[in-house]
KOLKOLLO-269854 format. One record per residue (C-alpha): x, y negated, z negated; residue in one letter. Coordinates in steps of 0.001 Angstrom, whole numbers. Example, Ala and Ser with C-alpha at 12.3 -4.5 7.8 and 13.67 -1.06 7.14 Angstrom:
# KOLKOLLO-269854
12300, 4500, -7800, a
13670, 1060, -7140, s
//
This chain:
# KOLKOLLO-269854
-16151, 5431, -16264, x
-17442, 3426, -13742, x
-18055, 592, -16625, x
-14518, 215, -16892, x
-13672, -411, -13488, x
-12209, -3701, -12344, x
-14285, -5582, -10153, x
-12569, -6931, -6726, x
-13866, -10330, -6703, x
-13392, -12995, -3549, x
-11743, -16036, -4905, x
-12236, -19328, -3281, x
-12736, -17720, -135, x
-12973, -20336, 2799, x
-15711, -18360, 4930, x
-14821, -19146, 8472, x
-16160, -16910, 11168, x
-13704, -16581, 14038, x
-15701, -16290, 17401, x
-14494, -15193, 20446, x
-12189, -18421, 20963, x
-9622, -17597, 18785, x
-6682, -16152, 20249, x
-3623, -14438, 19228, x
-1140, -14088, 22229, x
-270, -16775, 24283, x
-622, -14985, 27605, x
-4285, -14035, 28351, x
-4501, -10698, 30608, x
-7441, -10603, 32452, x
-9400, -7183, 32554, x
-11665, -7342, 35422, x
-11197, -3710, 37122, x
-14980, -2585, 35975, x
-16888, -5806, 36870, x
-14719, -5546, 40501, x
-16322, -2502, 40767, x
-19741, -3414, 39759, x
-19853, -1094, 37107, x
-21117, -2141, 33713, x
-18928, -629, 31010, x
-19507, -2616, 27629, x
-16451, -4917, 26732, x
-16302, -2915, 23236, x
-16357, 231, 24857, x
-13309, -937, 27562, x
-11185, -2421, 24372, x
-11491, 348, 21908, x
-10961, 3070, 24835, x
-7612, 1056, 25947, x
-6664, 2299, 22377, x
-5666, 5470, 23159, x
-5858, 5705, 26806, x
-1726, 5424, 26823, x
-1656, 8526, 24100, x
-3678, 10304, 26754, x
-1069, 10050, 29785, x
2194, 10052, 27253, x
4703, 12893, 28859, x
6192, 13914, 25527, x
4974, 14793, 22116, x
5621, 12400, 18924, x
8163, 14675, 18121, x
9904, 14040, 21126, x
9559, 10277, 20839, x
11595, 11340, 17536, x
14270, 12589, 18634, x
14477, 10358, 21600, x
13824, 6916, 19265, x
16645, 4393, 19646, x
16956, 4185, 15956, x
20232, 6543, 14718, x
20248, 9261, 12871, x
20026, 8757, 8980, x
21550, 10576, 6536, x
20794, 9623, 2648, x
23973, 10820, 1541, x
26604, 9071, 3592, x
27154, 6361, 1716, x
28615, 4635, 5531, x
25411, 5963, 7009, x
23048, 3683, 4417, x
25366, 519, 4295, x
25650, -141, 7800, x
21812, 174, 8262, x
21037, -1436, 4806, x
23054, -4609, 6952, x
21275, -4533, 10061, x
18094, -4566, 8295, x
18888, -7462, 5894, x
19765, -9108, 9131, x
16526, -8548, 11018, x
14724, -9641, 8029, x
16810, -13010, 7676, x
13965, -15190, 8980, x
11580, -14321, 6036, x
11924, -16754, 3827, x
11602, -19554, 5881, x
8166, -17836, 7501, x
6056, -19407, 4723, x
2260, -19370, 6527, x
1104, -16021, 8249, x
1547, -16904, 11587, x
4998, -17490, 11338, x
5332, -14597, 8904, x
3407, -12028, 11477, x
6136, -13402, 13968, x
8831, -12414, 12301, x
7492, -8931, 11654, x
6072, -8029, 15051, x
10112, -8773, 16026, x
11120, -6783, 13349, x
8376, -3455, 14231, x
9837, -3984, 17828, x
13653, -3672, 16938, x
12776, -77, 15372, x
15599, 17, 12932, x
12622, 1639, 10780, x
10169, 3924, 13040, x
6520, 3942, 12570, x
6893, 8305, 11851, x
10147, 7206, 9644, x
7708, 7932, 6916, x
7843, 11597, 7938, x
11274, 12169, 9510, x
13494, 9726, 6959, x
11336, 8855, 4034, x
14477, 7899, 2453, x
14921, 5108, 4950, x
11101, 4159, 4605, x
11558, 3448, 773, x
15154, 1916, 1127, x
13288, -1075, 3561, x
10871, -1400, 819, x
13944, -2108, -2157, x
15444, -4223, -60, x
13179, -6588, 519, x
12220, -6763, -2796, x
16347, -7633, -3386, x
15381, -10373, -1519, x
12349, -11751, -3024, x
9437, -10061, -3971, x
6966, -11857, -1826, x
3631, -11647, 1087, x
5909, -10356, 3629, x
6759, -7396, 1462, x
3157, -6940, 1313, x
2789, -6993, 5276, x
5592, -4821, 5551, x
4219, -2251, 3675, x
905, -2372, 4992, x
2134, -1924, 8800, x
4378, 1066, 7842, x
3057, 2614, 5156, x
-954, 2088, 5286, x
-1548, 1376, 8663, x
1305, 3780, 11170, x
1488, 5758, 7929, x
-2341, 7041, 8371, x
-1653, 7806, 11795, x
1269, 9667, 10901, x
-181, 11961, 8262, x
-4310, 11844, 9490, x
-3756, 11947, 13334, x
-3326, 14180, 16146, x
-111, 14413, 18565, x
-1198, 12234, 21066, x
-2572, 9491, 18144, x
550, 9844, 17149, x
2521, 9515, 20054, x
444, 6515, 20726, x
2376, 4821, 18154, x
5630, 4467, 20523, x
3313, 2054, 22707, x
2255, 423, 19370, x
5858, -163, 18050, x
7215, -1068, 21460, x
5046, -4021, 21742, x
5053, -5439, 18513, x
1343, -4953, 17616, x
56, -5671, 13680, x
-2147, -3429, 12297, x
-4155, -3630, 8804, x
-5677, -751, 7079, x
-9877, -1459, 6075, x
-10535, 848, 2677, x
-11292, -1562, -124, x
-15076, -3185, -195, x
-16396, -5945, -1938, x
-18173, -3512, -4525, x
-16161, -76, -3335, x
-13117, 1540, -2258, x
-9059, 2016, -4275, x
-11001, 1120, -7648, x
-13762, 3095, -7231, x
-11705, 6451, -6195, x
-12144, 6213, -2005, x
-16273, 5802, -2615, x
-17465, 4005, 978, x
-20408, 2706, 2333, x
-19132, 1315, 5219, x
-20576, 4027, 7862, x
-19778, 5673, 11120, x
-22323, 7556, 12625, x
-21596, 9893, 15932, x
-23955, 9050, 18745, x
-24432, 12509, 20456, x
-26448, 10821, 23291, x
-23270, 8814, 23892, x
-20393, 10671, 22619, x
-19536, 7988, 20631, x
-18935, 6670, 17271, x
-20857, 3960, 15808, x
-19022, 1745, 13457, x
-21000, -614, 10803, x
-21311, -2663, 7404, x
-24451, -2022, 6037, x
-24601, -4401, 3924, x
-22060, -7574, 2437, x
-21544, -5523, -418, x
-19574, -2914, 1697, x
-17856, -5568, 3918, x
-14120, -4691, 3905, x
-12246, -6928, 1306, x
-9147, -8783, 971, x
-7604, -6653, 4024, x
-3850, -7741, 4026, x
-3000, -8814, 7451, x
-6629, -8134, 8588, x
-6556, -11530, 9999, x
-3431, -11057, 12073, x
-3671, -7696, 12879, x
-5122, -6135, 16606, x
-5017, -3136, 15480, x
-6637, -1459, 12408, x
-7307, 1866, 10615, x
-11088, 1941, 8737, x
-12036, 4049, 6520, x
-15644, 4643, 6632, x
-18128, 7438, 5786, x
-18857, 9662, 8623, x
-22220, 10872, 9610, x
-22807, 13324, 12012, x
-26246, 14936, 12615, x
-28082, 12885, 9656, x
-25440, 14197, 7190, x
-22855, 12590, 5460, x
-19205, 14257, 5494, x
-17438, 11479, 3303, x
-14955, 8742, 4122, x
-12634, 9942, 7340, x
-10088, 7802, 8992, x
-10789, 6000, 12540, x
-8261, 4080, 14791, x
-9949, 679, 16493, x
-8452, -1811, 18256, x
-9523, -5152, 16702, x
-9141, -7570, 19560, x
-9008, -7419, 23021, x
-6100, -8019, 25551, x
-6671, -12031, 25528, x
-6445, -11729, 21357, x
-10535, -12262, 20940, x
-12113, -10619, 18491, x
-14298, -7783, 19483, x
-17800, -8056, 19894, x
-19523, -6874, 16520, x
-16431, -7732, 14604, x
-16384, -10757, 12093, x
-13006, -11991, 10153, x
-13003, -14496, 7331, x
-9966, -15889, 5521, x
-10007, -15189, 2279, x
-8399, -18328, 1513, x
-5640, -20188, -455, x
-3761, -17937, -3055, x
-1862, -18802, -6110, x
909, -16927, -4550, x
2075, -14940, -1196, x
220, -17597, 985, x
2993, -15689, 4020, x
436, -13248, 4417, x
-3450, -13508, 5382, x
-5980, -11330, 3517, x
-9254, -10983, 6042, x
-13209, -9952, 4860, x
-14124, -8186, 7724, x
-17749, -6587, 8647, x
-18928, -4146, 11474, x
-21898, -5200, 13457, x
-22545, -1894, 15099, x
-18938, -1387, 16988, x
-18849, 1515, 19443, x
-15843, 3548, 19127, x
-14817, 6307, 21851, x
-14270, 9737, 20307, x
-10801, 9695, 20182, x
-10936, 6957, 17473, x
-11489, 9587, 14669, x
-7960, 10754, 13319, x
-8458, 13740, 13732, x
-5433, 16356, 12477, x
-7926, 17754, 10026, x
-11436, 17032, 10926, x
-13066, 16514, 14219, x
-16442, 16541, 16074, x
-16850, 18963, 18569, x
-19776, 19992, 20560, x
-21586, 17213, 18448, x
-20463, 19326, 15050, x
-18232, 18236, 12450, x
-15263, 21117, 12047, x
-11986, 21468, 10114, x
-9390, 21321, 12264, x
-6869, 22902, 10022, x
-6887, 25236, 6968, x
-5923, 22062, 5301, x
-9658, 21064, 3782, x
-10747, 17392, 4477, x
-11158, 15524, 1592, x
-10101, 12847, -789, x
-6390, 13958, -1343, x
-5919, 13803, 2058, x
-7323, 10588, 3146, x
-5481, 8930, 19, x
-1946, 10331, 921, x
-836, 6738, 2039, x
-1479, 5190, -1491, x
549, 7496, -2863, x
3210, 6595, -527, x
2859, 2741, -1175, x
2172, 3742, -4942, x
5742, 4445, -5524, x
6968, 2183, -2618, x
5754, -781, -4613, x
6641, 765, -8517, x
10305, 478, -6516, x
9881, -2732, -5397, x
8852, -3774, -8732, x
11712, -2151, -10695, x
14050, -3627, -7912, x
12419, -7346, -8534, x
12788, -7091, -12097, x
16575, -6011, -11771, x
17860, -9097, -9154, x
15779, -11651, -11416, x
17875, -10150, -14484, x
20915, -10504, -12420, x
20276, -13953, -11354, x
19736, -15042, -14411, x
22287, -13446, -16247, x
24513, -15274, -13685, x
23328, -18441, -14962, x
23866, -17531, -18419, x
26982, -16729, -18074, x
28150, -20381, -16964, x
25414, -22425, -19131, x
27768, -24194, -22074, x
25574, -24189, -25461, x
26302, -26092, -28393, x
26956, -23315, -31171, x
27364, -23703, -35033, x
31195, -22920, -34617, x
31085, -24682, -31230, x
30871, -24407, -28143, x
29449, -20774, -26693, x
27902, -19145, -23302, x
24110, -18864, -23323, x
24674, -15488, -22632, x
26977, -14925, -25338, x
22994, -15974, -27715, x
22527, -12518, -29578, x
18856, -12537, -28636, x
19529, -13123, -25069, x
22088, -10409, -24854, x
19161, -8404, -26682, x
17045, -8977, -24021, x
19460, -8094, -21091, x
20650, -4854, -22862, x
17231, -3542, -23445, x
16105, -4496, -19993, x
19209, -2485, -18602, x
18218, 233, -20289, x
14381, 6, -19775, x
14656, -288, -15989, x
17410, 2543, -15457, x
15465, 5014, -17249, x
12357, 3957, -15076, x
14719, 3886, -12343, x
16181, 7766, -12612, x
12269, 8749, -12930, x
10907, 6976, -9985, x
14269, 8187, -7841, x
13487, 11839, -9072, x
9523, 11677, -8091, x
10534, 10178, -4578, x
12667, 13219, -4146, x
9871, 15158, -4767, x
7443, 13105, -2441, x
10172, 13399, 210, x
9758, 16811, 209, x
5690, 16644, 1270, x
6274, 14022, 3821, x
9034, 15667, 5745, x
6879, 19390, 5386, x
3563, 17362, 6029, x
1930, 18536, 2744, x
-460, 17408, 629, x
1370, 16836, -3017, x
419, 18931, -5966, x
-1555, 17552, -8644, x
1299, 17361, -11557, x
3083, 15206, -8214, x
288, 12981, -8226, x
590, 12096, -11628, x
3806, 11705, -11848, x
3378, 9094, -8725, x
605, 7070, -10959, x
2583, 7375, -13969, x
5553, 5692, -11975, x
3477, 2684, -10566, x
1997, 2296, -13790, x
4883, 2096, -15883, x
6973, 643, -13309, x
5204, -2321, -13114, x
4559, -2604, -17218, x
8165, -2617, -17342, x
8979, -4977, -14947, x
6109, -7326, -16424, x
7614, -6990, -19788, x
11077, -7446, -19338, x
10649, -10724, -16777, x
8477, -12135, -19766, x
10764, -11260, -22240, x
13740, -12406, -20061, x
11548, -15847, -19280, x
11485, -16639, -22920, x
15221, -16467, -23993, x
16300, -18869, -21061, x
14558, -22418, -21636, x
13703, -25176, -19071, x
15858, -22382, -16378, x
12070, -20372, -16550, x
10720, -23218, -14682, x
13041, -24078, -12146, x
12422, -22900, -8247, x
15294, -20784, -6434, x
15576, -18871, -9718, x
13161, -15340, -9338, x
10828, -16842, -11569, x
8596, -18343, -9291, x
8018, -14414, -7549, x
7110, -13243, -11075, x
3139, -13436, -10416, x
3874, -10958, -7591, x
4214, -8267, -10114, x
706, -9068, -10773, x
-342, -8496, -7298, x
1683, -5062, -7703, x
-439, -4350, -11072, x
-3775, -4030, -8740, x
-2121, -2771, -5116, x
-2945, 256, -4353, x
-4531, 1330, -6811, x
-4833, -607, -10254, x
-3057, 753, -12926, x
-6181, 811, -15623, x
-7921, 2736, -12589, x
-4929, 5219, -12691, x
-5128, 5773, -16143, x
-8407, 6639, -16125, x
-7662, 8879, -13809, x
-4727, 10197, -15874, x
-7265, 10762, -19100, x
-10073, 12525, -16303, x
-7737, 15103, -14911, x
-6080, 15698, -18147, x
-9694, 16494, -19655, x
-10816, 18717, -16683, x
-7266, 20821, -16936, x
-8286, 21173, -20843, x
-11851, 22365, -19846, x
-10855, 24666, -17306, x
-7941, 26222, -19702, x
-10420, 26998, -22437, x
-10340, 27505, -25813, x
-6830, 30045, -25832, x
-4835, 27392, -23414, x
-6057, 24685, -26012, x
-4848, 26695, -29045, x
-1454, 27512, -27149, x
-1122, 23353, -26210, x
-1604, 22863, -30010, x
1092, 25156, -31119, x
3632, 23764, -28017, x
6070, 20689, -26994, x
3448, 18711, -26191, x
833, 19181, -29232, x
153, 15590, -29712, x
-1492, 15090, -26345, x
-3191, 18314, -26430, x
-5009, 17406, -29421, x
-5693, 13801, -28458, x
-7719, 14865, -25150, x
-9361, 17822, -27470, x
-10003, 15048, -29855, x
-11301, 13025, -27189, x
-13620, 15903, -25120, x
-15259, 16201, -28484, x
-16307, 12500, -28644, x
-17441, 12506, -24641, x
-19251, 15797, -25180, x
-22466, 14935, -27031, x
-23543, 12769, -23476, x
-23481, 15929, -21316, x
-24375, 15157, -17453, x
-26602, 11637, -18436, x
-24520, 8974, -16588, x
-25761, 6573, -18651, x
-24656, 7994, -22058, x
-21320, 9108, -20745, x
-20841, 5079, -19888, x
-22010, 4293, -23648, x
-19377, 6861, -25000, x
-16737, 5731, -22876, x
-17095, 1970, -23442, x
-17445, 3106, -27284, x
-13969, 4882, -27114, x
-11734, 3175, -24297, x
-8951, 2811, -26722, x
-8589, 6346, -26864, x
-9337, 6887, -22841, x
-5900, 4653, -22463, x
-3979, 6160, -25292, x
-4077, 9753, -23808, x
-2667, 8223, -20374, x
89, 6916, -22499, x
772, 10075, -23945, x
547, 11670, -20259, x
2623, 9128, -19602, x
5285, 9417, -21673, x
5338, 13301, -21021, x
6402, 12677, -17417, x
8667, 10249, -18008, x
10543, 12407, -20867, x
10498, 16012, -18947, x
10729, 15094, -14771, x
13212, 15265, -13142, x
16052, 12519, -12835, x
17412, 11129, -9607, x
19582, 8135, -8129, x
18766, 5429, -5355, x
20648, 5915, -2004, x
21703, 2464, -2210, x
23239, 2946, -5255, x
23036, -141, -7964, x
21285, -3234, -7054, x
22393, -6084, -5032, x
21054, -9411, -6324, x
20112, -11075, -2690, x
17272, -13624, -3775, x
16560, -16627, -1355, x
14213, -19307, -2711, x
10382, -18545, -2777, x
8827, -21494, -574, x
7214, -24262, -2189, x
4153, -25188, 283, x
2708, -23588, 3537, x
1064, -24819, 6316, x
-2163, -24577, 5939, x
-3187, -25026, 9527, x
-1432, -22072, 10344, x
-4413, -20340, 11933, x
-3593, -22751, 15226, x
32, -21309, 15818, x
-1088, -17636, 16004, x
578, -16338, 18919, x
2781, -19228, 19439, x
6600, -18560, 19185, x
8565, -19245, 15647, x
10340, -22768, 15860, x
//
């Protein structure tokens, strides 16, 4: 399958190396206590320790920061409860629009991660809230900041959350308290999301040290278009860890990126990936590993940890690639909602326009939206997005569940959460196209939800692209067909669901002549891709016709859409740390 894959090119990337000049905050703090003492303890070492060195000495447990947060209690299902925080948040987020380069756009969400109207362990103990933020943003304007957002909460607290200890955890008061950006380091130039959580960036334990060893072996495993990398202090890496000479797979590790006077580590290099088509609000970073030393507490370790120089299981809970990958499902269906959500203020903008744009009829005078194929268009977008709307609402009910228990979803969850981000987005892609060609010159104009539309793009390949996911649809559905055998096949073909059951049998059949040989597999793949996508459509479908239906807390959308900006500055790098004019 891998000759189906989409490959993660760099576009027009402006490779700038930022030394140690650069800084981030505009107060330097010296550290000076180990040179006053004449002892030589490696800069690296002294930054990444600082890390956690607060988690160490915290007096309560995350779950007491919890309970103890200033945020208020949340309850889903007081409609009071969700409107009076649904208006403080649109208030703390009031600034984004006019945040048009990163700088300012970091600015104004280090303010808004230090107000903690959404907590970094939200995630866990309100996911309702944690998806809410995401909608309403999007109600706003699908654009970079929603991106940034995401990534702070979701991909980088949100690993901490579900892969960490208590005190890595608890370590993310300190974090939220000051206002620190973090970025989250999977995807590679040649590996990571699209290639299913394959790594070669490496982290090897150094038992004559007690330390971890951090490092890019090569530029094809530099870490790739890392939203907010460039921004960010703080970071989460996935890398593959090797302890004794033997590889245990990729495993989470907490660094600090910079050190208190915002310089870049030593062994760390960030380049700007450059000028975007769209979302130029939020910086996308390569970044590569010269041989970083991490202290021991930098592996996440709720599952996995090395002790006594030995890799162990923490928990009964088996490391592996489920685990590591819980935050894309998470941001999966975070951005299939902020998709649906996009889709559903553009309609309602422009149906607003319709509504008072005078046409010249054959009888006379008549509303644009009064045009038959226009209402077409809005009443089977309506009806499109609510049904994908009652789908995705039912699956987050079910992901609720795991996050507030702390368990790993089941694989028919799992589906259902790719099925959602793919269709989600196909939808909304569909029905803004559809929409953009019943409505003239208005398609064109800025301050209409038109200009955002190429963020749904952007959406297609986030976490996870969505030809990626149907492949993995098609894999899984083959391996469940395998494992049932020969009676479970003969039962499918006689039940509800007889089409699909014969299209993957169909389908096995054509795979099975290439056995194990990688190389024939690829050949019979490539030779029937149309029917590798066609069963994920059926799978698809399936979901989508038998799960479970469910409503927003917010109830129906609110069409809030500020104007996309129309330039950025692109000397932006100069004002990092300054304060937002």
């Amino acid at each position: 399958m891998h000759t189906l894959r989409l490959a993660n090119r760099a576009a027009a990337r402006s490779v700038r190396h930022i030394k140690h000049g650069q800084l981030l905050g505009s107060r330097a703090i010296a550290n000076t206590a180990a040179r006053s003492l004449g002892v030589h303890v490696p800069a690296v070492l002294r930054s990444q320790a600082s890390l956690l060195s607060t988690a160490r000495s915290v007096e309560h447990s995350d779950q007491e920061w919890t309970a103890s947060a200033a945020s208020p209690p949340f309850d889903p299902s007081d409609e009071a409860t969700v409107q009076a925080w649904t208006e403080r948040f649109l208030d703390a987020v009031r600034d984004v629009p006019a945040a048009t380069d990163p700088a300012r756009s970091a600015a104004v969400l280090r303010e808004l991660v230090k107000s903690n109207l959404l907590s970094f362990t939200d995630m866990r103990d309100a996911p309702e809230k944690f998806f809410l933020a995401h909608r309403l943003l999007a109600t706003v304007g699908l654009g970079g900041f929603g991106v940034r957002f995401t990534v702070q909460f979701n991909l980088f607290a949100g690993s901490i959350v579900g892969l960490g200890g208590p005190e890595q955890v608890a370590s993310l008061r300190d974090i939220q308290a000051a206002g620190q950006l973090g970025c989250f380091l999977l995807t590679e130039a040649q590996a990571g999301v699209l290639s299913g959580l394959i790594v070669e960036t490496t982290c090897e334990w150094d038992a004559g040290s007690q330390e971890f060893v951090l490092h890019t072996p090569s530029d094809k495993a530099a870490k790739n278009w890392i939203s907010q990398g460039y921004t960010a202090e703080r970071g989460v890496v996935i890398a593959d860890l090797v302890v004794g000479g033997e590889s245990h797979g990729p495993h989470a590790f907490l660094l600090s990126m910079r050190d208190a006077e915002g310089q870049l580590l030593p062994g760390i290099t960030v380049e700007d990936m450059g000028t975007k088509t769209v979302a130029n609000d939020l910086d996308n970073a390569r970044v590569c590993f010269d041989q970083v030393r991490l202290p021991k507490e930098a592996m996440l370790n709720k599952f996995a940890d090395v002790r006594e120089d030995a890799y162990v299981q923490t928990t009964d809970e088996r490391m592996r690639i489920e685990v590591i990958g819980q935050r894309l499902l998470t941001g999966r269906l975070a951005i299939a909602e902020a998709a649906l959500a996009s889709c559903r203020v553009l309609h309602l903008r422009t149906e607003q326009y319709a509504r008072g744009k005078v046409c010249n009829g054959l009888a006379g005078e008549v509303r644009l939206s009064e045009m038959p194929q226009l209402k077409a268009v809005f009443r089977e977008s309506e009806a499109a997005l609510a049904q994908m709307a009652a789908f995705t609402a039912g699956v987050e009910q079910r992901l609720n569940s795991c996050l507030r228990a702390g368990t790993i979803p089941d694989a028919d969850l799992v589906d259902a959460i790719a099925v959602a981000k793919i269709r989600c987005i196909d939808v909304a892609l569909e029905r803004a196209h559809a929409l953009r060609k019943e409505v003239g010159s208005y398609a064109l104009m800025h301050a209409t939800g038109f200009e955002l539309v190429d963020m749904l793009l952007c959406c297609k390949f986030a976490e996870g692209d969505s030809r990626i996911l149907q492949q993995k649809l098609t894999r899984d559905r083959l391996k469940a067909l395998q494992k049932g055998g020969a009676a479970a096949a003969l039962s499918g073909l006689l039940g509800e669901h007889r089409a699909e059951v014969f299209a993957a049998a169909n389908l096995a059949r054509k795979l099975q002549p290439a056995g194990r040989d990688v190389a024939k597999l690829a050949a019979a793949m490539d030779e029937h891709w149309r029917e590798i996508y066609d069963l994920a459509e059926m799978i698809a479908e399936r979901h989508i016709r038998t799960g479970p239906r469910a409503a927003f807390v917010e109830g129906p959308s609110v069409e809030r859409l500020t104007p996309a900006a129309t330039g950025f500055d692109a000397d932006w790098k100069g004002k990092l740390g300054a304060p937002v004019a």
